[in-house]
DRENVEXDREN-6580 format. One record per residue (C-alpha): residue in three letters; x, y, z. Coordinates in steps of 0.02 Angstrom, whole numbers, plus 50000, padded with zeros to 5 digits. Layout:
# residues N
ALAXYZ ...
END
This chain:
# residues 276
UNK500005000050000 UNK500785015749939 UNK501185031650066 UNK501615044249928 UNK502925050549817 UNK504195060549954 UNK505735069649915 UNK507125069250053 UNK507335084850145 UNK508445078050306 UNK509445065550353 UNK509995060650541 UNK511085048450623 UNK512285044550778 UNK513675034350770 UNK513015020450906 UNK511265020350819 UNK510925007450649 UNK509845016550581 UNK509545033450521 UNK508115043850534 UNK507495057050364 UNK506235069850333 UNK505285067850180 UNK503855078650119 UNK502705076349968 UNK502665085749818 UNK501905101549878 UNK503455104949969 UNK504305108549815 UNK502995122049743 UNK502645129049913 UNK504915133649913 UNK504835141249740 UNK504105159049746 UNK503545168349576 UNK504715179549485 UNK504195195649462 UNK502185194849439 UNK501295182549310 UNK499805192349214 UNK498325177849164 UNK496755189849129 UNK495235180949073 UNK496035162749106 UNK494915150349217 UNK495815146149404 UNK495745128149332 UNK496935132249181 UNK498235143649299 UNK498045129849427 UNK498555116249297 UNK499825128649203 UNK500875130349354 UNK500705112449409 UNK501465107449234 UNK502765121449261 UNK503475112249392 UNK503325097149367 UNK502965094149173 UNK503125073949189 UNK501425074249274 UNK500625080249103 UNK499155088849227 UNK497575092049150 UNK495905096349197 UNK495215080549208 UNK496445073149315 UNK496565086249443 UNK494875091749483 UNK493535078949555 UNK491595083849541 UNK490855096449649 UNK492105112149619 UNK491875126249530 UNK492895134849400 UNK492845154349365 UNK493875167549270 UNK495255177349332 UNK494835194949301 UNK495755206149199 UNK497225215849280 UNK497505203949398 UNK499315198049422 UNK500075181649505 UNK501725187449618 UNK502765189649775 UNK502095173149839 UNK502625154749821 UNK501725144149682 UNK500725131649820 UNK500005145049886 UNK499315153549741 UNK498585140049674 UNK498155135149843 UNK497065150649853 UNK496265150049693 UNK495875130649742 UNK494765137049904 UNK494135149649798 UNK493395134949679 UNK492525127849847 UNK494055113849857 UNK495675108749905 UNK497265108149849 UNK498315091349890 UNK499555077549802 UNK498785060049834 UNK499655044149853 UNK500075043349687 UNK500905059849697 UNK499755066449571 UNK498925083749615 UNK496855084149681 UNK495725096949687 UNK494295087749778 UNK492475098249858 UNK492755102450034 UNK491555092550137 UNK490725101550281 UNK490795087850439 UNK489155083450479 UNK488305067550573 UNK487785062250395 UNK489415062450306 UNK489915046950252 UNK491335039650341 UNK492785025550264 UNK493155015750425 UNK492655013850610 UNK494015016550754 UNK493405006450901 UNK494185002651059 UNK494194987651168 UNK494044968951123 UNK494294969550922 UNK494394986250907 UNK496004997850854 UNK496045009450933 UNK497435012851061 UNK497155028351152 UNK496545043351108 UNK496785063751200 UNK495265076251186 UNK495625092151181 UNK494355108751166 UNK495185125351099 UNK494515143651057 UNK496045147350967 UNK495965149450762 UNK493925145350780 UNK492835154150654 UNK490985152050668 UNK490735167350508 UNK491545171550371 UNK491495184950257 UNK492555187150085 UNK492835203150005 UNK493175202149822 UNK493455215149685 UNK492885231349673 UNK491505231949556 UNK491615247549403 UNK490405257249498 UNK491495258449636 UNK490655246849735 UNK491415230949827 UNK490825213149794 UNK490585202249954 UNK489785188350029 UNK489635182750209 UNK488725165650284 UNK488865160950482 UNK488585144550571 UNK486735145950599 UNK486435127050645 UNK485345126750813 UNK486005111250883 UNK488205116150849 UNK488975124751010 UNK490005133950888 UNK488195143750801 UNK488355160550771 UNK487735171250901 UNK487665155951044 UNK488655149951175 UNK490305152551081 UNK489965170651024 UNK490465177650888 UNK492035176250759 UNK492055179350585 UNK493445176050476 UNK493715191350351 UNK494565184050183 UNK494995197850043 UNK495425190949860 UNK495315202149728 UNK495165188749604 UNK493355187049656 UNK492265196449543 UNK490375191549592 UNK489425188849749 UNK489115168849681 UNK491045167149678 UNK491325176549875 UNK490015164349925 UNK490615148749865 UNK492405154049978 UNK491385157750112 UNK490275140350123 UNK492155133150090 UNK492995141950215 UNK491755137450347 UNK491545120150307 UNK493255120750355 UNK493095126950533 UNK491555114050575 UNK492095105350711 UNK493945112950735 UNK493345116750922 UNK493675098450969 UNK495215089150933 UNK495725071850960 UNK497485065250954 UNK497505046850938 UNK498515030950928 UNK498005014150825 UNK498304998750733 UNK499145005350579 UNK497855005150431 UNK498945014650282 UNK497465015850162 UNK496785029350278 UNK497465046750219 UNK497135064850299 UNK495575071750248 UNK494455054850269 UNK493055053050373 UNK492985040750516 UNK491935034350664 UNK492635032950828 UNK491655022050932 UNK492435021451136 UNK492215008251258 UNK490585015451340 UNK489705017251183 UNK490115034451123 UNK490135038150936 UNK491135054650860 UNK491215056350670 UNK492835064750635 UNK493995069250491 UNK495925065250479 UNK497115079750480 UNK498815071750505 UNK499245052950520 UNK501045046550573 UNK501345028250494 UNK502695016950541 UNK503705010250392 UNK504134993550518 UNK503024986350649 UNK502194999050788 UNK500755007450815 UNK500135025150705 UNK499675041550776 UNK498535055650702 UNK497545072750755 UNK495685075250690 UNK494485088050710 UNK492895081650797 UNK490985078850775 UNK490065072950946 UNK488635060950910 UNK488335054451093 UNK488095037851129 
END
């Protein structure tokens, strides 16, 4: 079962030990060292074809295209005119315009490049695999933690200036009765102000914003956990954990450590409480 395609960034070792330790990070590593020269005019091109352009810039033996890259349930639009690409490194412009398109930005196992929808986490989202502890189960251990810090329950995205001097803009809140983290409840209030000029119609600010706070849904509540090693998970999946007194959290991976040899893996997820 494949990890990824890594390229070596560090290498460690001590006389007395056998074996050496390295850093390796995936292909994004690579575009997110490399800033743009100067600044890159593309006027009236989609965000899918500078996306794919600059993908194929660095690495040309991927032969990018549309199809491969972007997955159902994003949305393309066009770079308005005047608008230049600079003084930033190439993952995170494309990075940008990939939110922009409601999606993600990510190299897969395969080490080819994915633009997939971002999924808002939900108790109806489908999940890939069940966590459970005790007798059968694998899971290990797991640590809960509950933090205010980087938690957004509103967003609103400023775009471009419209020709009548106006500004394009779009803001949506968490407005679900039953999350803790709603707009206006119990948590308060904290909206996330994006600006991206490249925005050029209230549609376009809106489909960031739903994005955007899909992305915060849950971030409250954080697990850190350790397991049976199961390398066909990857960070971004949705699992169940089920705990020993009947508890059930849907949550999505954000990181996962895997052990090339025999041992246990660890991994951090954002959480969904279900109850029991």
């Amino acid at each position: 079962m494949p990890l990824g395609i890594f390229r070596l960034e560090v290498t460690d070792w001590q006389e007395t030990a056998a074996i050496p330790t390295a850093q390796l990070y995936d292909r994004s590593k690579g575009l997110s060292t490399t800033g743009i020269r100067g600044f890159v005019s593309r006027s009236g091109w989609m965000a899918s074809a500078v996306i794919v352009e600059f993908l194929n810039w660095y690495y040309p033996y991927l032969n990018a295209t549309y199809a491969s890259v972007f997955e159902e349930g994003v949305t393309d639009y066009r770079i308005p005119g005047g608008h230049t690409f600079g003084q930033t490194s190439y993952w995170d412009a494309i990075s940008e315009l990939a939110k922009n398109m409601g999606g993600r930005l990510y190299f897969d196992v395969n080490g080819s490049p994915k633009v997939s929808p971002v999924v808002e986490l939900t108790s109806v989202v489908g999940t890939v695999l069940d966590l459970a502890a005790g007798e059968g189960g694998v899971l290990v251990d797991a640590g809960h933690s509950y933090s205010r810090e980087g938690i957004y329950n509103g967003v609103t995205v400023i775009g471009a200036t419209t020709p009548e001097g106006g500004i394009v803009e779009a803001s949506l809140y968490n407005s679900d009765p039953s999350s803790p983290l709603r707009y206006g409840g119990p948590f308060g209030k904290a909206v996330n102000v994006i600006e991206d000029t490249t925005l050029t119609t209230e549609a376009q600010c809106y489909q960031r914003a739903r994005a955007e706070l899909a992305r915060h849904t849950g971030l409250g509540y954080s697990l850190d956990f350790t397991a049976i090693p199961n390398p066909a998970l990857d960070a971004g999946d949705f699992v169940r954990f089920v705990y020993a007194d009947g508890r059930v959290e849907v949550h999505q991976i954000d990181s996962l450590s895997i052990p090339l040899g025999p041992g246990q893996f660890t991994g951090s997820s954002k959480g969904l409480i279900l109850g029991a």
